[in-house]
N, C-alpha and C positions, 0 to 999 in steps of 0.2 A: 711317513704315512703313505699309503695305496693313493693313487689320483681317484677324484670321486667319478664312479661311471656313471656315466649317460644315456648310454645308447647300449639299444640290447640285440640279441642275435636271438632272434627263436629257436633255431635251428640245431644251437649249440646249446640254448639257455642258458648260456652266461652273460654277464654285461661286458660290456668293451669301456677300455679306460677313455678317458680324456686323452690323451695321446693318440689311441688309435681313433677317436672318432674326429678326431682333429684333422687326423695324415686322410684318415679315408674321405672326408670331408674337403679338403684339395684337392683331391684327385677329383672329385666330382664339379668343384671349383674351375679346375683347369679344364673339364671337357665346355662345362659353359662356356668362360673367354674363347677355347675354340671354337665352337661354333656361333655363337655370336660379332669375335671378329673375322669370322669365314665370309660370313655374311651380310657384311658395311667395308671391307675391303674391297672384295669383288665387284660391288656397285659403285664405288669409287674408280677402278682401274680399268671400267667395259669397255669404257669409248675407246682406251687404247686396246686394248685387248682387240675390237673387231678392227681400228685401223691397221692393224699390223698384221692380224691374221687372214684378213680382206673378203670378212664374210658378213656385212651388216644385216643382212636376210633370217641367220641365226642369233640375231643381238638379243630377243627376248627368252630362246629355248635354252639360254645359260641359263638363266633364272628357270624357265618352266621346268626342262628337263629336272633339274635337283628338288622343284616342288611337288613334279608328279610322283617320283619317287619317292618323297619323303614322305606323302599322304598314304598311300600304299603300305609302305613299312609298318609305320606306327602303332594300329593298331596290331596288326600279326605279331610285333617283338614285343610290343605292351601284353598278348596274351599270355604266349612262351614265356616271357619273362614269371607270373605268375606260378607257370606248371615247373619249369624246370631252374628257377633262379634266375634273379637280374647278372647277379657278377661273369660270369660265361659270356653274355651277350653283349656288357657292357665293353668288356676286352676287345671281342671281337669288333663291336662296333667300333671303338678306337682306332683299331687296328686298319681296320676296313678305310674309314675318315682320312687318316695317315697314309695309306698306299697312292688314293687318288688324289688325295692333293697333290702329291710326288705327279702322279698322270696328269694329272690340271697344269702344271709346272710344264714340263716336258710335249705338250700338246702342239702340234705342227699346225692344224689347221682346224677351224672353228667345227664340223665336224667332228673331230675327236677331243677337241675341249667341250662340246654337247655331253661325250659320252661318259666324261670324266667324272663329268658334274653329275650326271645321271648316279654312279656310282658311287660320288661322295653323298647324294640324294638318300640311297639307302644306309650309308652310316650313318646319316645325321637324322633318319629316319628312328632307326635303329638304340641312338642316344637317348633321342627324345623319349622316344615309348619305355626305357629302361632305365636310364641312369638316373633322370630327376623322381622317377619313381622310387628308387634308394632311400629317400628323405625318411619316408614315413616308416621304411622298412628300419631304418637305424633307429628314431627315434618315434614312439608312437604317442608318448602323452606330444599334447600340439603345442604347451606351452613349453615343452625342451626346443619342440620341435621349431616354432618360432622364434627362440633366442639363437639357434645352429642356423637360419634359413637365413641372418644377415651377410653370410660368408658369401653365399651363393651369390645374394642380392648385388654385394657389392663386388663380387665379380662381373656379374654382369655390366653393373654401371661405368666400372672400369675398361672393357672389351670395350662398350660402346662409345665410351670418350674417346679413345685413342685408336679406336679402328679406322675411321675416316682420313684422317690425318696422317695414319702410318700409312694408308695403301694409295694415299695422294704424291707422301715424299716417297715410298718406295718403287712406285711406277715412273714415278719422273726421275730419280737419279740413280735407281741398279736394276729397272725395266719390270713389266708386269709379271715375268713369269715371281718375281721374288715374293710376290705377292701371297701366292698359295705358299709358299716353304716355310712362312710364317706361323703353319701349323703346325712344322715337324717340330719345333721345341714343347711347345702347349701336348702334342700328343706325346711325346714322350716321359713328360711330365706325371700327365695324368695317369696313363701306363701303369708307369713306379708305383705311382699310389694307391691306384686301384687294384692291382695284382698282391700287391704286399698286404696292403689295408682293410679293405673292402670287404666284409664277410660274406659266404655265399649261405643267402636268406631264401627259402622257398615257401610261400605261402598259402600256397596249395599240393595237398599229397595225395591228390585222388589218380587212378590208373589208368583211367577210361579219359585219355585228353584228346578232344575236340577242336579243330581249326577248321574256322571256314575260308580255307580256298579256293572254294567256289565263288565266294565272294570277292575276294581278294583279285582275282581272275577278271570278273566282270568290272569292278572299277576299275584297275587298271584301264582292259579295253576301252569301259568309255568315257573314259578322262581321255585318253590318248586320244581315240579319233574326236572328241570334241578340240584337245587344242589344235588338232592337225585343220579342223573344218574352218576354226577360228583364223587359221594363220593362212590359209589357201583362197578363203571367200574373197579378200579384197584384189586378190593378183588374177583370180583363173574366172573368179563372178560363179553365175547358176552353170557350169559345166555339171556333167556327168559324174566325175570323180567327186564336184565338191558333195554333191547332191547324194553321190552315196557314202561318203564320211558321215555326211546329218542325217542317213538312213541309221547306220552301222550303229552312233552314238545313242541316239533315241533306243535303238531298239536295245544295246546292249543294259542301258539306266532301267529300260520297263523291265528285261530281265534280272536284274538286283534289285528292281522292289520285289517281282515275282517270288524269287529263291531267299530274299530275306525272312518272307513273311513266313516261311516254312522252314526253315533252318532251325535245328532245336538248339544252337550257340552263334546266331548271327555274330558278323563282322561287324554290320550296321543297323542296333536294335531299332526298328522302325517306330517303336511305339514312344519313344524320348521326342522323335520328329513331331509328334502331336499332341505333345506336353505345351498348355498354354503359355506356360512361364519359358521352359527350354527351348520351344520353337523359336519364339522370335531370338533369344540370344543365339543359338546357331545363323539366325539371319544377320544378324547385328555382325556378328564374329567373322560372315562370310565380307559383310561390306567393309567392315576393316582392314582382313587382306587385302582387300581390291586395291584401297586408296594405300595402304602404308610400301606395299612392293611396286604400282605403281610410279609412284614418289621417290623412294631410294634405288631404282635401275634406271630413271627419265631425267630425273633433277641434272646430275649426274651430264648425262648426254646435253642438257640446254645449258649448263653450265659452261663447259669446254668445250662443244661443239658448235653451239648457237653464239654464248658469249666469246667464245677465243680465251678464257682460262686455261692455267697449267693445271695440271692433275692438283700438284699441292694447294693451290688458291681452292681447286672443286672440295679437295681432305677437309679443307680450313671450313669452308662454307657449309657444308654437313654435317657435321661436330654438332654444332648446336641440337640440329635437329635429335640425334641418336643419345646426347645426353641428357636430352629433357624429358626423352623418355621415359627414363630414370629418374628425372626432379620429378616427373609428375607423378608416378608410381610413387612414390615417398609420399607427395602431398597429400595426394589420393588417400593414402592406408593412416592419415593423422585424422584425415577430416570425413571419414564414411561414417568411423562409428559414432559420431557426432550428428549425424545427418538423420531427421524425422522422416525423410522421403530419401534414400538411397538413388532411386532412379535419377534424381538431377545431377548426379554426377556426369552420368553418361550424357546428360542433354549437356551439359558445361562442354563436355569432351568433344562432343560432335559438332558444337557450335564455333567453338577453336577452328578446329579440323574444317570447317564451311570457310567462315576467316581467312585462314593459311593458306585453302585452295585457292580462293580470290584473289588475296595477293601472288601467287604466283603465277596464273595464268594472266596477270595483269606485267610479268617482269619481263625489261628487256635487258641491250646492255648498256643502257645507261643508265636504269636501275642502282640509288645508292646501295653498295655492300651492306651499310647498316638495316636497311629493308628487307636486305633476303634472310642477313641474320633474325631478322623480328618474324620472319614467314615460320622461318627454319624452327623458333623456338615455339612459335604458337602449336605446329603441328607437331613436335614432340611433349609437348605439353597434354595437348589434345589427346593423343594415341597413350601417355601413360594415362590421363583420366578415363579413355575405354577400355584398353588390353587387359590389366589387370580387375579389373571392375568386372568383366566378363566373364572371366573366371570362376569370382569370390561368389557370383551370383548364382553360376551355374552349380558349383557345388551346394549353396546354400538350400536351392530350389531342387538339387537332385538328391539329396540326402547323401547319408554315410554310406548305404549299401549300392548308389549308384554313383558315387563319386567319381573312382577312376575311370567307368568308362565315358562319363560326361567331358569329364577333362579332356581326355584324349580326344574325343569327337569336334569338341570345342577348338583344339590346336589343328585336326586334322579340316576341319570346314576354312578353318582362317585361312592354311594353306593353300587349299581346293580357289578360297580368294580372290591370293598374290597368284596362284597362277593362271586365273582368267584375266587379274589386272596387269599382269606383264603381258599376255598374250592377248589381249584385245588393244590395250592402250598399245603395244607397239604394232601392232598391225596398222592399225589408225595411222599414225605418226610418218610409219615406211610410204603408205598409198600416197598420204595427201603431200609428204616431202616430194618425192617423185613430180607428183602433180604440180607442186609450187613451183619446181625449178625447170619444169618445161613450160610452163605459163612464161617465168619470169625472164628466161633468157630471150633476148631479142631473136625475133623469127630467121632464119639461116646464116647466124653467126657462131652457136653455138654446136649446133647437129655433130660436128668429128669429134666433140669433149662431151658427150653428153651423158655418156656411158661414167666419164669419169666422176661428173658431177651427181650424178643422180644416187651415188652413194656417199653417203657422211663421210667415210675414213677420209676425203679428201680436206675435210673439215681439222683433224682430230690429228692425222702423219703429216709431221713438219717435211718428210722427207718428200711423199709425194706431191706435198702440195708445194713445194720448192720448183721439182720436175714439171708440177700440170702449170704451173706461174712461167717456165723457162721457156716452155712447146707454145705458148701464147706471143709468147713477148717477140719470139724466133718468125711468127705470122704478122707483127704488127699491132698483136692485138694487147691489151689493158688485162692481165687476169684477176688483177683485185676487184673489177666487177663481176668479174663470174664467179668470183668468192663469197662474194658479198652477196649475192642472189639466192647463193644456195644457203647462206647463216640465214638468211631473210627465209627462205623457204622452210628452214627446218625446227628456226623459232616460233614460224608460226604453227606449223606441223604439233610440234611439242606442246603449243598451247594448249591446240583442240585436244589433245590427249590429257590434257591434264582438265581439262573442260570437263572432261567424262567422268574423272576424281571427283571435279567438285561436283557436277548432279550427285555421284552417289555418295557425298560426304549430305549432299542433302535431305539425300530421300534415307540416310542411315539418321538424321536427326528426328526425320517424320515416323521413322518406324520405332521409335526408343519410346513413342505414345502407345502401341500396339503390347507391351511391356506390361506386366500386372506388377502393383508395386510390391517388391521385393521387402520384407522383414528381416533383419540380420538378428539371428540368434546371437547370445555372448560368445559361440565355440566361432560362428559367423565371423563376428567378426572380429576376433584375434586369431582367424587364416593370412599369411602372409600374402602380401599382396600380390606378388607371382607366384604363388602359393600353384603345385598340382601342376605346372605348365608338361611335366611330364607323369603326372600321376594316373597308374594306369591298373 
């Protein structure tokens, strides 16, 4: 007998077997684990990364760079995808993902690992707005479409177990670059599948296709110069330059409200922003990035840097966090539709997440392991009771006909986030380390190292910190205090920055009241729990 089909192709109007929707359904599989462990290795392997590359100035525009571009992308390939087919773009993004990890890999100097990342930014851009879109295109009743969506699910939980832990043991014992090449098996995987698999679905056949580049145009610009305004104010203060970065930004954001409201296919339908229900969740979604990419680029750096951990103890120590992600999104989707008030979820999630920050801004190194593990699980606990909640909500409150762009706006604010939270929290972090360690070194003992101290890699390369320990010892002087000054400066540094988490892990619990409460229809709620994260 035929395998029974599932999953159908418009395009073709036939149905696809069990087999293909299986194989094509891996391939989508595999683009998840890669870019999800793109994304928990890399924060694992930074602090080495900038010791060795000797550029700690760019420690947060690895993270920005790949957020600004991925905000950017997602909606323009979530559109295209729509006019001219997902499968095309999905390849290409692959493809695109695959080359610059290879450049991420190969990267001489942080500088060109910015630009790497930049470029892996638009494939992963490019995924998001297309591949996870595929779902609905394969399968459209929801209740196929939720028994096919645990593959995904449990790929991801999977990436996310084992991502911290492989980019802890793989920086500590075959070096950071192996880190990124991690992807070239996952991409070549997905490839196969999706090439051979994959049908190409187009769901819209009209002629006349519209993109607003215009738009596309002005966000970029002023996301850019706002992270550049962000990253410069604490080094250069009210100069000239910073002053017309926070000209340039302002002016370019009034120009994209201007051109949206006249755009007859905006990028960014302005009118969803003042939806009472959908506003505050793009609020919510944007406080989430803040604190969640905060948290996985900084933890990270106070772990092995502050504390004196190997990468593999930081892989170890992270685990938690990025798997309970995953426990909590499970819990989440057992106990919503159970829930007479849906909105307590999100207040359950945010009040973790207030908890987790507490205790971490509370950790030093004497701190028991068992602690940070309890921090680590609270705030992946936390972040799977809002992430996907956020979602389920926004679809619920934007209906069927504005579904995918909800989504997408949804993943693209959260982005917009992580990268004001990597670039503010480490701005913060850079100023006040700096400032610690010229307080804390004794007045005219320190001045000929000061240059050395004043950047972490001293912290993080056994090698140069062997060297800045030898040039001490050669003067008479003691450098395990001048090491000790700058762990002292830098844990405290990392505190205030995570201080800034928790205000907005606070004021994200106070605004979950500003929320009208959400009704889950029955289609509501048998949507997967990371249901739509690329639905576009």
């Amino acid at each position: 007998m035929a395998p029974t089909p599932l999953a159908s192709s418009p395009e073709t109007g036939r149905l696809l077997s069990v087999r293909q929707s299986l194989l094509a359904m891996l391939g989508l599989c595999f683009v998840t684990m890669m870019v999800a462990v793109d994304q928990t290795v890399v924060g694992t392997a930074l602090p080495t990364i900038v010791a060795e590359l000797n550029g700690f100035e760019f420690y947060a525009w690895v993270a920005t760079a790949y957020l600004l571009t991925s905000v950017i992308t997602i909606p323009i390939f979530g559109r295209l995808g729509d006019y001219f087919g997902r499968k095309p773009f999905v390849v290409a993004a692959v493809l695109l993902f695959f080359l610059s990890s290879i450049l991420c890999g190969l990267a001489q100097s942080m500088p060109q690992l910015v630009v790497a990342r930049a470029l892996q930014g638009i494939g992963g851009g490019m995924l998001v707005g297309t591949a996870f879109a595929c779902i609905p295109d394969l399968f459209p009743d929801s209740h196929v479409r939720l028994r096919w969506q645990v593959l995904l699910s449990s790929a991801f939980g999977i990436a996310n177990a084992f991502g911290p832990s492989l980019g802890g043991f793989l920086t500590q014992y075959a070096g950071w670059r192996s880190v990124f090449f991690v992807n070239l098996p996952l991409g070549l995987a997905s490839l196969f599948c999706i090439w051979r698999f994959l049908p190409h679905i187009r769901q819209m056949q009209q002629q006349d296709i519209r993109l607003d580049w215009q738009g596309a145009i002005l966000v970029a610009l002023g996301l850019t110069s706002l992270q550049m305004f962000v990253e410069f104010l604490p080094r250069h203060g009210a100069s000239l330059s910073v002053a017309l970065l926070a000209c340039v930004s302002a002016l370019m954001f009034a120009a994209l409200i201007w051109w949206e409201r006249r755009c007859p296919h905006p990028l960014l339908p302005l009118d969803m922003f003042r939806n009472k229900s959908l506003a505050p969740l793009f609020c919510l979604s944007l406080l989430v990035g803040f604190i969640l990419f905060a948290l996985l680029f900084y933890i990270p750096l106070l772990l092995q840097g502050g504390f004196g951990l190997n990468p593999r103890e930081v892989g170890l120590l992270i685990t938690p966090m990025v798997v309970c992600i995953t426990l909590g999104s499970v819990v989440s989707a057992r106990l919503l539709p159970r829930l007479r008030r849906p909105n307590h979820m999100l207040y359950a999630g945010f009040a973790l997440l207030v908890v987790a920050c507490a205790g971490m801004v509370s950790m030093d190194p004497s701190t028991p392991q068992s602690f940070i593990v309890a921090y680590m699980m609270l705030a992946g606990i936390g972040l799977g009771f809002v992430m996907p909640n956020l979602t389920i909500f926004a679809q619920e409150t934007a209906g069927r006909s504005l579904l995918g762009i909800s989504t997408a706006l949804l993943q693209s604010v959260r982005m917009i986030g992580g990268m004001l939270g990597t670039a503010i929290v480490g701005t913060l972090i850079t100023h006040y380390y700096v400032s610690g360690v010229r307080q804390s070194v004794p007045q005219g003992q320190g001045e000929p190292w000061m240059a050395v101290l004043e950047d972490p890699q001293v912290l993080v390369n056994h090698a140069k910190q062997s060297d800045f320990m030898a040039d001490l010892l050669r003067d008479g002087l003691s450098g395990v205090s001048f090491i000790e000054y700058a762990r002292i400066s830098l844990v405290d540094a990392i505190h205030l920055g995570l201080a800034i988490a928790l205000a907005v892990a606070v004021i994200a619990l106070f605004w979950v009241y500003r929320l009208p409460l959400i009704r889950l229809s029955r289609a509501g709620a048998n949507m997967p729990a990371g249901g739509g994260s690329g639905d576009d």
